[in-house]
C-alpha positions as CSV (number, residue, x, y, z in Angstrom):
1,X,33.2,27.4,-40.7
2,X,30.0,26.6,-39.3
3,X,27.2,29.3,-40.7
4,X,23.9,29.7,-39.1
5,X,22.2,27.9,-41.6
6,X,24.8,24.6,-41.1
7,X,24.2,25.0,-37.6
8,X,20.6,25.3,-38.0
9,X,20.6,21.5,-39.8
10,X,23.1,19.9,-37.2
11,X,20.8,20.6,-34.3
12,X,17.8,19.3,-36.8
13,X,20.1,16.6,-37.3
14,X,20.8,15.7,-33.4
15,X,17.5,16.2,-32.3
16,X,16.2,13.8,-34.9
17,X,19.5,11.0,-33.8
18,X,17.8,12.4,-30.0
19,X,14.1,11.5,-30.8
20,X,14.6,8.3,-32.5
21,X,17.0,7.2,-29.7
22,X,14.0,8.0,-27.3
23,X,12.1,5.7,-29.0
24,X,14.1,2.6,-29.7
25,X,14.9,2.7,-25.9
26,X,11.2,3.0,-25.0
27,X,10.4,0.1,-22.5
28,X,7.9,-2.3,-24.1
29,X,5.5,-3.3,-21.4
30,X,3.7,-6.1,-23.4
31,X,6.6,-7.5,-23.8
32,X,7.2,-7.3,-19.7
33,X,4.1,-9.0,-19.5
34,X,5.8,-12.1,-21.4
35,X,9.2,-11.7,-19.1
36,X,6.7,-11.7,-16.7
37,X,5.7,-15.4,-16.7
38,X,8.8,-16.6,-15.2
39,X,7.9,-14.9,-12.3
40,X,4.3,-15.7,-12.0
41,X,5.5,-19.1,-10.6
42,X,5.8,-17.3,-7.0
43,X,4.7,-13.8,-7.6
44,X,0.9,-12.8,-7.8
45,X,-0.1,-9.7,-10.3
46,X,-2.6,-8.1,-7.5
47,X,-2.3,-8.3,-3.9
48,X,-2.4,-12.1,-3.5
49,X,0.3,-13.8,-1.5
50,X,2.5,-16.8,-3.3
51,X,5.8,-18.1,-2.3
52,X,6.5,-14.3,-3.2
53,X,4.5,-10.9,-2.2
54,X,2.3,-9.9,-4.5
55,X,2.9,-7.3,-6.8
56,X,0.2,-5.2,-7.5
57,X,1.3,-1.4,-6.2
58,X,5.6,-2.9,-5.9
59,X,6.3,0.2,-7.8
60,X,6.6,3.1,-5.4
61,X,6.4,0.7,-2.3
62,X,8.7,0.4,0.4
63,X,10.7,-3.2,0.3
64,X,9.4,-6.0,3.2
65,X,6.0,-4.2,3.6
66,X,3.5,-6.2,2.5
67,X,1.4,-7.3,5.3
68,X,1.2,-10.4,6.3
69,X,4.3,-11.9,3.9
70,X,7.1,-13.2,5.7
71,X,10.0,-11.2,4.3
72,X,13.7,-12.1,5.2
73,X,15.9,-10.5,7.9
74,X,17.6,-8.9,4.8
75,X,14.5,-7.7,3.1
76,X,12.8,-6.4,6.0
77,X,16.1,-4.2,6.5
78,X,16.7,-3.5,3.1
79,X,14.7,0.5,3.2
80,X,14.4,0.3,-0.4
81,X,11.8,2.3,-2.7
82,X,10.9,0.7,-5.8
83,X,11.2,2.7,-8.4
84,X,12.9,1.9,-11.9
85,X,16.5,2.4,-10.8
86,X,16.0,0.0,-7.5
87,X,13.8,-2.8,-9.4
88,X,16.3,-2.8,-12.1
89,X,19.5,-3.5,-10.0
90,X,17.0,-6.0,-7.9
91,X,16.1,-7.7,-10.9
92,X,19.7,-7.8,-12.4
93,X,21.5,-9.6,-9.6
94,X,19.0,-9.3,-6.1
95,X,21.9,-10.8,-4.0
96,X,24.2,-8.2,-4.7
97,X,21.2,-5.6,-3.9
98,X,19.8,-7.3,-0.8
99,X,22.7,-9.5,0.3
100,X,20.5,-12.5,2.3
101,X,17.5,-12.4,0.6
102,X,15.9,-15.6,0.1
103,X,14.3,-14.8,-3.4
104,X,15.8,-17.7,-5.2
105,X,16.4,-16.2,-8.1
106,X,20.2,-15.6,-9.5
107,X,18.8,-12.3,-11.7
108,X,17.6,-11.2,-15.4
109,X,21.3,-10.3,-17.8
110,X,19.3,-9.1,-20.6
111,X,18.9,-4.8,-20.3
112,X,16.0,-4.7,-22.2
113,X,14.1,-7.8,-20.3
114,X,14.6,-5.5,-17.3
115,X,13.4,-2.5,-18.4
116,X,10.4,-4.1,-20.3
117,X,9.2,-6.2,-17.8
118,X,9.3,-3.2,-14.9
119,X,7.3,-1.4,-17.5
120,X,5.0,-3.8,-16.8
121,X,5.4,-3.8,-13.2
122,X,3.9,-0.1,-13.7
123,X,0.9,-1.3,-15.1
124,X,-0.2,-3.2,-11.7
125,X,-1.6,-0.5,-9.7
């Protein structure tokens, strides 16, 4: 039978599992910046213009807006808000997202590559 005071020590219990979970999950953006550096062969971290937009500000924009890039059919179209959820299914496979982009880039597998490096995508405001 489960007393008050049992019950009392397995929610201790399951918000410590809940706390520490938190925390192992917690996206390292120093480690983003690293993940980061394959990208800065066509991507800028401010506003400059490469073979790819710039970044600076990409979280919380709307996709094909920069001015003065020239975005494909597919991006332009796309009417995508980056936030975490869109960046990460972009950055996992970004011709499944954006069928005819012409990012050449076949997408980042690793989970925790993803979420790291668009913590550091947060950082360039």
């Amino acid at each position: 039978m489960l007393t008050p005071t049992r019950f009392a020590s397995v929610v201790n219990v399951l918000l410590a599992v809940a706390s520490f979970a938190g925390t192992a999950n917690a996206a390292d953006a120093k480690h983003g910046e690293e993940v980061f550096k394959a990208c800065a062969a066509c991507h800028a971290t401010d506003a400059t213009t490469r073979l790819g937009p710039g970044l600076q500000g990409v979280v919380g924009r709307h996709s094909g807006s920069v001015a003065g890039f020239r975005y494909s059919r597919a991006m332009k179209n796309a009417n995508i808000t980056w936030d975490e959820k869109s960046l990460d299914a972009y950055i996992t496979a970004p011709q499944t997202l954006v069928p005819g982009t012409t990012m050449p880039f076949s997408g980042l597998p690793n989970a925790g590559d993803r979420a790291d490096l668009i913590a550091y995508l947060e950082t360039l405001k």
